[in-house]
N, C-alpha and C positions, 0 to 999 in steps of 0.2 A: 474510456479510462484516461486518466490523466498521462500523462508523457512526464519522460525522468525531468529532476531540473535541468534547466539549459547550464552554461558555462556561466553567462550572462546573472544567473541568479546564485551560484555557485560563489561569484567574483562580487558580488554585492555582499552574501552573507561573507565575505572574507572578511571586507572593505569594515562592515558592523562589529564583527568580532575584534577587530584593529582597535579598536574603540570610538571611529567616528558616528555620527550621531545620525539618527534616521534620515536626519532634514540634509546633513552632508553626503550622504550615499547617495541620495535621490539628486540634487543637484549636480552630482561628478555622474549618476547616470541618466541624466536626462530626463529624467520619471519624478514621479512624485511620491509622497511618504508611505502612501498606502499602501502602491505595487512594489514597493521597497518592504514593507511589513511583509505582504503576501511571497513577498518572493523568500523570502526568509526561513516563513515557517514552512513551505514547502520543502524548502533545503534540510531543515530540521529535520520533519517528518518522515521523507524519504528515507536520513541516512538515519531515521530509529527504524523506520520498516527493515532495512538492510542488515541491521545488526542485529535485531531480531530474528532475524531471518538463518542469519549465520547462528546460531543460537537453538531456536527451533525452525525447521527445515519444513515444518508442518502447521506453522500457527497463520492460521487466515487473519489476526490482525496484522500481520507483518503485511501482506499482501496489501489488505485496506490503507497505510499507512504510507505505502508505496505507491499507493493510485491505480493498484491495477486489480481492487475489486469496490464496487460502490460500498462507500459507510452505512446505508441502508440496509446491502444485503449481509454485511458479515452482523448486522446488530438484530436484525431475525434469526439466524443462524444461534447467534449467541442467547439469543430468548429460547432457543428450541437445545439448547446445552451441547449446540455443535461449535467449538472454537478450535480446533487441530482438524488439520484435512483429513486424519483416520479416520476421525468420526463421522465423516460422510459415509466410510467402508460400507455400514449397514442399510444403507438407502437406495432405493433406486432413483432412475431420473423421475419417474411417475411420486414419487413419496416426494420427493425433492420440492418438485413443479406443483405441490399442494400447499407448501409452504406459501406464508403471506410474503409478497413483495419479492417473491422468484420468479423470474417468467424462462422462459427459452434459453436467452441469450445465457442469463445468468448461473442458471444448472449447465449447460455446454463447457464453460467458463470454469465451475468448478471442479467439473468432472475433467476437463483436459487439467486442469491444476494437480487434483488425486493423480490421474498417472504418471505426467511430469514426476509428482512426489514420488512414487510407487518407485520409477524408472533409477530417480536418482538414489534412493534409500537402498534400492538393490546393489546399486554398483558400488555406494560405500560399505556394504558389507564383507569382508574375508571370505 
């Protein structure tokens, strides 16, 4: 899974938003235009997985968005009309693991995700 952005990329997309220019962020950080673009839309992405997140507390693109599920596996998920962690509820890890492009790793992954969800849904509840 991807890692949150660094500071490093956090302070580039700052430097962008300031309104200097790709070719200027990359030369003040040493890089080039590209991993200046990449670092960017990573920062993006992140902070819409986050506010998604904060928003629905259960939606697996938040998760993909934030890097810490492969875009592969939430877009089988979302072919099989699973997009909220509920909807896994009715599955087992066996139904799961027949899904195309699930293996192990990736049903463990979501199943610790569901409880995670479960744990915290409980505790905001009255």
């Amino acid at each position: 899974m991807k890692s949150p952005p660094t500071d490093r990329h956090r302070a580039m997309a700052q430097r962008r938003s300031e309104g200097l220019s790709l070719a200027a962020v990359a030369a003040e950080f040493h890089t080039n235009v590209e991993r200046v673009r990449q670092a960017i839309k990573r920062v993006e992405a992140h902070d819409r997985g986050r506010a998604l997140l904060r928003e629905d507390p259960a939606s697996i693109e938040a998760f993909d968005l934030m890097g810490e599920l492969p875009p592969l596996v939430r877009h089988t998920l979302a072919e099989h009309g699973i997009v909220r962690l509920d909807d896994i509820q009715g599955y087992s890890a066996e139904e799961l693991l027949r899904l195309p492009n699930l293996g192990k790793k990736a049903v463990a992954q979501l199943l610790e995700m569901l409880e995670n969800y479960r744990m915290v849904s409980t505790i905001d509840k009255p």
